[in-house]
C-alpha positions in Angstrom: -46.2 -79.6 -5.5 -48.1 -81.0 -2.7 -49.5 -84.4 -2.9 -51.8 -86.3 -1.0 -52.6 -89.9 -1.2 -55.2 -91.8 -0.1 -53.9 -95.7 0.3 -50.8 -96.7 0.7 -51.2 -100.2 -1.0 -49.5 -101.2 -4.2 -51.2 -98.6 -6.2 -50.6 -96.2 -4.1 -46.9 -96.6 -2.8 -45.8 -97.4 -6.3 -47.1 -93.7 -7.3 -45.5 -92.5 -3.7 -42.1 -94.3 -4.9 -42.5 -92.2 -8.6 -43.6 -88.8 -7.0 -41.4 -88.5 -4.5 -38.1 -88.8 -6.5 -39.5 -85.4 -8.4 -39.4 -82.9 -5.3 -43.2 -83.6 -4.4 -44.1 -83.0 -1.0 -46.0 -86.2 -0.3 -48.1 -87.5 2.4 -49.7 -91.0 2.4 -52.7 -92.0 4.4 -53.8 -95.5 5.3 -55.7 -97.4 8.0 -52.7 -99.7 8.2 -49.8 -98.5 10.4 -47.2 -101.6 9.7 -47.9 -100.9 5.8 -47.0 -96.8 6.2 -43.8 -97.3 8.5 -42.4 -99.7 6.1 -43.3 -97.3 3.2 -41.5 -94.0 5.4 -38.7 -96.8 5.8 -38.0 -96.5 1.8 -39.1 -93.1 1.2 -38.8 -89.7 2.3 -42.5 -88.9 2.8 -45.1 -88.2 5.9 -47.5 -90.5 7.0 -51.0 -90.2 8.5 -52.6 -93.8 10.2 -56.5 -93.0 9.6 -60.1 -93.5 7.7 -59.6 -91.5 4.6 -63.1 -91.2 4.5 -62.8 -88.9 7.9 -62.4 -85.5 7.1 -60.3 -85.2 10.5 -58.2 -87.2 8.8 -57.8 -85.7 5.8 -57.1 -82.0 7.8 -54.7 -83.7 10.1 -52.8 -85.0 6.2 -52.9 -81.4 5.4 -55.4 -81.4 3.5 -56.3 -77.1 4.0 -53.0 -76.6 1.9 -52.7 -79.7 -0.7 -52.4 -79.2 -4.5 -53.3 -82.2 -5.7 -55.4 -85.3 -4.0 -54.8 -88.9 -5.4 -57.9 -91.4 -3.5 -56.2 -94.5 -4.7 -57.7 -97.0 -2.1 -59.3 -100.3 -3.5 -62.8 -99.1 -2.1 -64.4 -96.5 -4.1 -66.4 -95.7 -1.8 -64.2 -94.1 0.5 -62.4 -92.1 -2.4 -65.5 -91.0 -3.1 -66.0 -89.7 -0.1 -62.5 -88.5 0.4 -63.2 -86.6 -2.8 -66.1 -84.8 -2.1 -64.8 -83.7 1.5 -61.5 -82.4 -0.5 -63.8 -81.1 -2.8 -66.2 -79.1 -1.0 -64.1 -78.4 3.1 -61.1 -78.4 1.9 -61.3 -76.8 -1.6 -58.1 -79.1 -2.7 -57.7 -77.7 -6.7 -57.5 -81.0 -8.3 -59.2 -84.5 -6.9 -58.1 -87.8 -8.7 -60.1 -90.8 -7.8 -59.4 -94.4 -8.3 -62.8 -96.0 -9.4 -63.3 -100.0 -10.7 -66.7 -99.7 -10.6 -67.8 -99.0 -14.0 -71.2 -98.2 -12.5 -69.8 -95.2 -11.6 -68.2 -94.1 -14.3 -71.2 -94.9 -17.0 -74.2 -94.2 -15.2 -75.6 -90.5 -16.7 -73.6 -91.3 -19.9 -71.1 -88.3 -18.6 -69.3 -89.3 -15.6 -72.3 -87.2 -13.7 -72.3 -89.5 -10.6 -68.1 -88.6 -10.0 -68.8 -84.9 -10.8 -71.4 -85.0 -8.1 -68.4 -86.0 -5.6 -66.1 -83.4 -6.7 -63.9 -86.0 -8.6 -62.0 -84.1 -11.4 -60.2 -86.9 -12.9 -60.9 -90.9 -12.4 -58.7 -93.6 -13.0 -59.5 -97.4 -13.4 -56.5 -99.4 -13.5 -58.4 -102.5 -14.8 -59.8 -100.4 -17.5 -56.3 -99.3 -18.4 -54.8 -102.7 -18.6 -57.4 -103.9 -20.6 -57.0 -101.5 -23.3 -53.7 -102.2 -23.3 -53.9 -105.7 -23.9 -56.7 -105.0 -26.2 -53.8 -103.4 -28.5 -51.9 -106.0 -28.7 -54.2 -108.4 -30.4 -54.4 -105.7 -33.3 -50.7 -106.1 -33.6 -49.2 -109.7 -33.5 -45.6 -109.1 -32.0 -45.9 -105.7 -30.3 -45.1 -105.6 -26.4 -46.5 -102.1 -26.2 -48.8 -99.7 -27.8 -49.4 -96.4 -26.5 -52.0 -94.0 -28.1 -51.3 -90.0 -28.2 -53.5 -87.3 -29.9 -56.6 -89.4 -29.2 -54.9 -92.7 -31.5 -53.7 -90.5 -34.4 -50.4 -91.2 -32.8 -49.0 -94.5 -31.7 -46.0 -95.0 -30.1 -45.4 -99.2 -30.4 -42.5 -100.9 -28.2 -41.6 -104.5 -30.2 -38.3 -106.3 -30.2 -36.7 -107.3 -33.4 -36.6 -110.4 -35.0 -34.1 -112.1 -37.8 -36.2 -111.8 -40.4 -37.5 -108.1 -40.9 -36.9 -105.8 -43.6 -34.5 -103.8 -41.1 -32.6 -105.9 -39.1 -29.3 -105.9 -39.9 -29.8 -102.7 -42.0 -28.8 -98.7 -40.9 -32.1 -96.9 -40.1 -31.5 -94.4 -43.0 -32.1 -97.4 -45.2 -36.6 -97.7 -43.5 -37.7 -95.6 -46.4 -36.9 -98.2 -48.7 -38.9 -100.8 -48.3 -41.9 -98.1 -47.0 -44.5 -96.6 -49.8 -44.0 -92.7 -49.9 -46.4 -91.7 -48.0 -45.5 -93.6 -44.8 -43.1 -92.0 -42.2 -42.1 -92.6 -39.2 -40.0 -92.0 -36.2 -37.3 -94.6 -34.0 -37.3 -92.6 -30.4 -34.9 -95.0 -29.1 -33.4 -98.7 -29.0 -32.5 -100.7 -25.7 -30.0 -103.6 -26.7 -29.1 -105.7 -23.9 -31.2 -103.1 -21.7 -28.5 -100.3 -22.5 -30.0 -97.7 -24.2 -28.8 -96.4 -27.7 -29.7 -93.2 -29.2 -30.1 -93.8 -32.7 -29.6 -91.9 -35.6 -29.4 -92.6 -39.7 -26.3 -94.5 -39.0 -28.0 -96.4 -36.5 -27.6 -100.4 -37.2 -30.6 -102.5 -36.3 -29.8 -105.5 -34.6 -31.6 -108.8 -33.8 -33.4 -108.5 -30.0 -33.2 -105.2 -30.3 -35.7 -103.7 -28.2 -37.1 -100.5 -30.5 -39.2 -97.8 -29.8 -41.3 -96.1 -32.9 -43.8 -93.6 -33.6 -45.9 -93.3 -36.4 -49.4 -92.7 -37.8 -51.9 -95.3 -36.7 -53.1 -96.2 -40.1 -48.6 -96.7 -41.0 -48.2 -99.1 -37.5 -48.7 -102.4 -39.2 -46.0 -101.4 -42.3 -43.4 -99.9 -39.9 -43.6 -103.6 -37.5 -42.8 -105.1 -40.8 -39.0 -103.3 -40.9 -38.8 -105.0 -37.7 -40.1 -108.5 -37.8 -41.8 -110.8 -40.6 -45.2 -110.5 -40.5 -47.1 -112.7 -38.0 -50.5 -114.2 -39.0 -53.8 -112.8 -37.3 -54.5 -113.3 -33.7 -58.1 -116.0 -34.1 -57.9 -117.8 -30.8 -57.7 -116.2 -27.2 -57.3 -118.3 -23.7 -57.4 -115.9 -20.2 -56.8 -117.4 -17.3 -58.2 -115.3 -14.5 -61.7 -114.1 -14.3 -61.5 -110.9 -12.4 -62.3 -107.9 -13.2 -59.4 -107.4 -16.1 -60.1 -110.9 -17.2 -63.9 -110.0 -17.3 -63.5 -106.9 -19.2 -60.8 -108.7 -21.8 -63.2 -111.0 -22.3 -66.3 -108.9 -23.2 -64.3 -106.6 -25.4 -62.7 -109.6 -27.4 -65.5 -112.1 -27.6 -67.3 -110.4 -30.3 -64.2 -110.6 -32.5 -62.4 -113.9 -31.4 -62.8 -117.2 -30.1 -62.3 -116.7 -26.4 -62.2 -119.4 -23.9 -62.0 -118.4 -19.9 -60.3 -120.3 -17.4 -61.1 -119.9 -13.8 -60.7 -121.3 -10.3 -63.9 -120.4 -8.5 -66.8 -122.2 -9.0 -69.5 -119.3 -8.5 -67.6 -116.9 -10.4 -67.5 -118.8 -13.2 -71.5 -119.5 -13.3 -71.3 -115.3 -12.8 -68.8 -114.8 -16.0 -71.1 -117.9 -17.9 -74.2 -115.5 -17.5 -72.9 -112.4 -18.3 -70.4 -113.3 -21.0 -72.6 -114.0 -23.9 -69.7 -115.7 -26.7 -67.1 -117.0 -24.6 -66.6 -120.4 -23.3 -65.9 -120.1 -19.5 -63.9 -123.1 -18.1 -63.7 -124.3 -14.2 -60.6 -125.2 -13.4 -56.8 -124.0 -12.7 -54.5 -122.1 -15.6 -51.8 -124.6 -13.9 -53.5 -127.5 -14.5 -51.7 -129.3 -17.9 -54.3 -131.9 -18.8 -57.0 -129.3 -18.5 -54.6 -126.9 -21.2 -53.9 -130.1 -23.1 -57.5 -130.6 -23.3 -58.6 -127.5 -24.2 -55.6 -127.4 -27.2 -53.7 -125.1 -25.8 -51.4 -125.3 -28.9 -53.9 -124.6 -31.3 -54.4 -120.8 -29.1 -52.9 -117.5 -30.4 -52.9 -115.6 -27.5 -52.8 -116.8 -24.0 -53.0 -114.1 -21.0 -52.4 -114.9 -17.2 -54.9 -112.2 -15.3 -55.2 -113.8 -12.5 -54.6 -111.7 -8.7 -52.0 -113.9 -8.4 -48.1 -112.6 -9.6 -46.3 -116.8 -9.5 -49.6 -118.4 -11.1 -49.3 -116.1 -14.1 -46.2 -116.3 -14.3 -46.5 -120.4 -14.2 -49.4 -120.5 -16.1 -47.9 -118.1 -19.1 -44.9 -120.6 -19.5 -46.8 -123.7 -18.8 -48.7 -122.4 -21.9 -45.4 -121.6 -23.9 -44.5 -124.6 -23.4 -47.7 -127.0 -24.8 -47.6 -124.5 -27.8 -49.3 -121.5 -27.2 -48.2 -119.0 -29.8 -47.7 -116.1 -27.5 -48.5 -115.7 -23.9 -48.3 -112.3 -21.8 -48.8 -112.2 -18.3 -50.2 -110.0 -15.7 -47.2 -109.2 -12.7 -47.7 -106.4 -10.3 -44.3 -106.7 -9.0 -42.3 -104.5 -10.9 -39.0 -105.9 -10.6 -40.0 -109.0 -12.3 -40.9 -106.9 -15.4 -37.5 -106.9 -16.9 -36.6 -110.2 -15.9 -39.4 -111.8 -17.7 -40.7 -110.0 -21.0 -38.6 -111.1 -24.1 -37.9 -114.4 -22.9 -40.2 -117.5 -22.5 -43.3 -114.7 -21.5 -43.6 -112.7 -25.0 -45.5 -109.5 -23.0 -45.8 -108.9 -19.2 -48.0 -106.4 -18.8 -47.3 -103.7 -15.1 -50.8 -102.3 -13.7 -48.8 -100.0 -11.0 -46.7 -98.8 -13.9 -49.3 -98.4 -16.1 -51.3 -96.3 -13.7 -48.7 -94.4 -12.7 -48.4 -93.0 -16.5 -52.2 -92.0 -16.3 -51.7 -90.3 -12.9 -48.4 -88.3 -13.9 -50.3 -86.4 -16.9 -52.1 -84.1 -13.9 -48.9 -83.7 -12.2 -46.5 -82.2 -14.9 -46.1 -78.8 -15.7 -47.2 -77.3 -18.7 -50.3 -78.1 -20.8 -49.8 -81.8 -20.8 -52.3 -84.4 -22.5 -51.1 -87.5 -22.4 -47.8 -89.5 -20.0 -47.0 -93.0 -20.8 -44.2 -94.4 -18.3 -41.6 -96.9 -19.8 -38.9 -99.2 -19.3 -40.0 -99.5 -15.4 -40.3 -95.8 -15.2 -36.7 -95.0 -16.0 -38.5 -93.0 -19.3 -41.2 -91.0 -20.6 -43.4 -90.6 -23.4 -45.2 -87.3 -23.0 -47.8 -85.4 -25.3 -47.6 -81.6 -24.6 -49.4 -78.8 -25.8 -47.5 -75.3 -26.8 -48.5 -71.9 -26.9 -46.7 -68.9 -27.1 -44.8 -67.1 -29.7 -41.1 -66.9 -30.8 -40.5 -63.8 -27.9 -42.7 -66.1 -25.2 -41.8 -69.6 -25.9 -38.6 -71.5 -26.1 -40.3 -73.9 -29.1 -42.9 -72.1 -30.9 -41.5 -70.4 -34.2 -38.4 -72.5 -34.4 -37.2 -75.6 -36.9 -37.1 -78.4 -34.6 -33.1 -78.0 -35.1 -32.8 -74.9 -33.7 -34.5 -76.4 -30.0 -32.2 -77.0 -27.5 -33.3 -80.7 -26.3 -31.7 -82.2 -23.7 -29.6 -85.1 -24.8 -31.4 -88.1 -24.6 -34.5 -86.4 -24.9 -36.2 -85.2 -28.5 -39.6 -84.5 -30.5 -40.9 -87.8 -32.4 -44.0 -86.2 -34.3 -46.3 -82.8 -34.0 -50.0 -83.3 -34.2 -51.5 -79.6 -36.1 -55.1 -80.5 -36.3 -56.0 -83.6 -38.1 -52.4 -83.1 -39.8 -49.7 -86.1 -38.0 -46.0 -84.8 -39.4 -43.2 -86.8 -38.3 -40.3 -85.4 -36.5 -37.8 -83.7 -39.3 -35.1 -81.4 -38.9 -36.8 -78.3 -40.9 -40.4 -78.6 -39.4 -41.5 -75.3 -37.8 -43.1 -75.5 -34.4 -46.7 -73.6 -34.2 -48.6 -72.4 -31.1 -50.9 -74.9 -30.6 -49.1 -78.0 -32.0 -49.5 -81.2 -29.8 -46.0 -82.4 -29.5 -45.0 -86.4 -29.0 -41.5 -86.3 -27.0 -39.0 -88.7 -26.0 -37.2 -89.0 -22.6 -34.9 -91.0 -22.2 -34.1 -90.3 -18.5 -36.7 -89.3 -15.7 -34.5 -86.7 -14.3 -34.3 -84.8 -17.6 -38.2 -84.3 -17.3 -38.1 -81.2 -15.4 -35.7 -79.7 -18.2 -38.1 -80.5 -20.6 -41.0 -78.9 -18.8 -39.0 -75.2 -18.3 -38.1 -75.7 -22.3 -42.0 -76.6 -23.3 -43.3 -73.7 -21.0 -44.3 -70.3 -22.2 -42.8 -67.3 -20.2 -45.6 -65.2 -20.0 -44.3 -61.8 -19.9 -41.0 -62.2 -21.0 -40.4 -59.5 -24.1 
């Protein structure tokens, strides 16, 4: 596929880094020459120095023969304009546009203004981290929740603790402390960042790091196999009031006590007027007496959100350490990810990588709904659609034990409907199911896609 992307900062070279090791033919335009030539340094890609706003630019980046366009500056404006001009010149098949304004995205009610600009698909990476920190605080002691088949399906990430009804236990052994009519599905468990493929035998072990899917109405039972129980989330301290901390804020204060740390002096008169429950602070997230003041021990949830990688990261365990019961923390640097989450920082939460899950859903093959990029990108959740028959397909009209999966790779639950089944050896694949799979390894995605695919024509 050909791919051109507008911005090459670190939205936009963290997608680059991702595409590129698919077989994407990608181009990357930016007004900043030293920022490209260290990107071509890493990454075999072509480069255009330019306005991506100028439609001489965009035909110079190739724009007459592109598949896909990806205007992931940090000024809407220009991908706006980028989007029309690829839009309406150009006729480029699919524009994606990154947009923070919400003004953009909720005046007309139906995204009218970015349909004006030939925008097919918009992406707000602020938006996206805040609704997935917004999960979190509706279940104490997950690191991640990810939604499929518009939240029937939730796939949670949580690490287990001493303590749960299935640590120490086989995983043949989760139905018996489940009611009957709860299911559910392991996809996979990372102990000491190795990844094991489990099955009945499976033994869970303390700080394992398991994935599970299940019904969203089952999530709170199944986090009980893997951890006591933790008591409600009441009290919420951000530190940061930019745009995620902003949005956080709004979404949570009608439901918590929320109390808002930040630095600048008139952006915290802004968030005080336009935050109508929170209690908006002036001061540094580093600052201990201010913390201490403010009884940082007595809070449930502390999140770092400020621009800043070190000050969250500072802040978070600054936090830990005067008592806060669980601290996450905003880091756009990816390689800290790893490094940090589990230890003294309960949840570190990846923008880039979060974004890049939204953007890869346009990109796959197939009729696919829904990507979710984990552990750093080294796996996949995907939600795929089938069609096809038993002549046409590889997966309609067969048990799920009769489909070749790669290894490493399987279906965790079908969505037929309303209907959410678990993943079971006899289940019969229908055209039309929406299918929740596994993958373990990124390089086994493009196996997955030629087995998901219908071959139209073949009889």
């Amino acid at each position: 596929m050909k791919i051109l992307i507008l911005g090459a900062g670190q939205v936009g070279s963290t997608v680059a880094e991702n595409l590129v090791s698919e077989n994407n033919d990608i181009t990357v335009v930016d007004l900043d020459a030293k920022l490209l030539k260290q990107l071509q340094d890493r990454l075999d890609i072509r480069t255009v120095v330019g306005n991506a706003a100028h439609p001489s630019v965009l035909q110079h980046a190739g724009a007459d023969d592109t598949d896909l366009m990806l205007a992931l500056t940090r000024n809407d404006e220009t991908n706006l304009v980028a989007s029309k001009f690829a839009s309406d010149l150009f006729n480029i098949p699919t524009c994606v546009a990154r947009v923070r304004s919400s003004d953009y995205v909720e005046f007309g009610g139906d995204e009218d203004a970015l349909v004006r600009f030939g925008v097919d698909h918009s992406i707000c990476p602020e938006q996206l981290v805040t609704h997935q920190l917004s999960q979190l605080f509706e279940y104490p002691g997950a690191l991640r929740v990810l939604d499929f088949a518009g939240g029937k399906v939730q796939l949670v990430v949580v690490r287990a603790i001493e303590g749960g009804l299935l640590v120490g236990k086989p995983l043949k052994r989760i139905r018996d402390d489940l009611p009957d009519a709860v299911d559910c599905r392991v996809c996979a468990i990372y102990r000491n960042d190795r990844l094991v493929i489990p099955d009945g035998d499976t033994v869970v072990a303390d700080q394992d790091e398991v994935f599970f899917l299940a019904a969203r109405e089952h999530i709170a039972l199944v986090l009980r196999e893997m951890r006591k129980s933790e008591r409600p989330v009441k009290r919420v301290m951000i530190a940061g009031g930019g745009n995620v901390g902003f949005r956080l804020a709004r979404l949570l204060e009608s439901r918590y006590a929320v109390k808002l740390i930040e630095s600048r002096p008139e952006r915290s008169l802004w968030l005080a007027e336009h935050l109508s429950q929170t209690l908006v602070l002036n001061g540094e997230a580093t600052d201990e007496e201010l913390l201490e003041d403010e009884h940082v021990d007595e809070i449930d949830m502390f999140c770092a959100l400020t621009n800043d990688d070190e000050d969250n990261i500072m802040s978070a365990l600054l936090a830990k350490r005067l008592g806060a019961k669980r601290v996450a923390a905003l880091v756009n640097r990816g390689s800290y990810v790893d490094l940090l989450e589990g230890n003294r920082i309960d949840v570190v939460v990846s923008p880039h990588l979060t974004t890049i899950g939204a953007l890869l859903a346009y990109i796959r093959h197939g009729d696919v709904v829904a990507v979710h990029s984990l552990r750093r990108g080294a796996a996949e959740a995907m939600e795929v659609v089938v069609h096809g028959d038993r002549k046409t397909s590889k997966v309609v009209g067969r048990r799920l034990d009769e489909i070749a999966m790669p290894a490493g790779c399987h279906i965790g639950a079908i969505v037929r409907g309303e209907t959410v089944a678990m993943a079971h050896h006899d289940l019969v694949v229908e055209d039309g199911d929406h299918l929740i799979l596994f993958v373990a390894k990124k390089r086994l995605v493009k196996q997955v896609e030629k087995l998901i695919q219908a071959r139209f024509g073949f009889f």
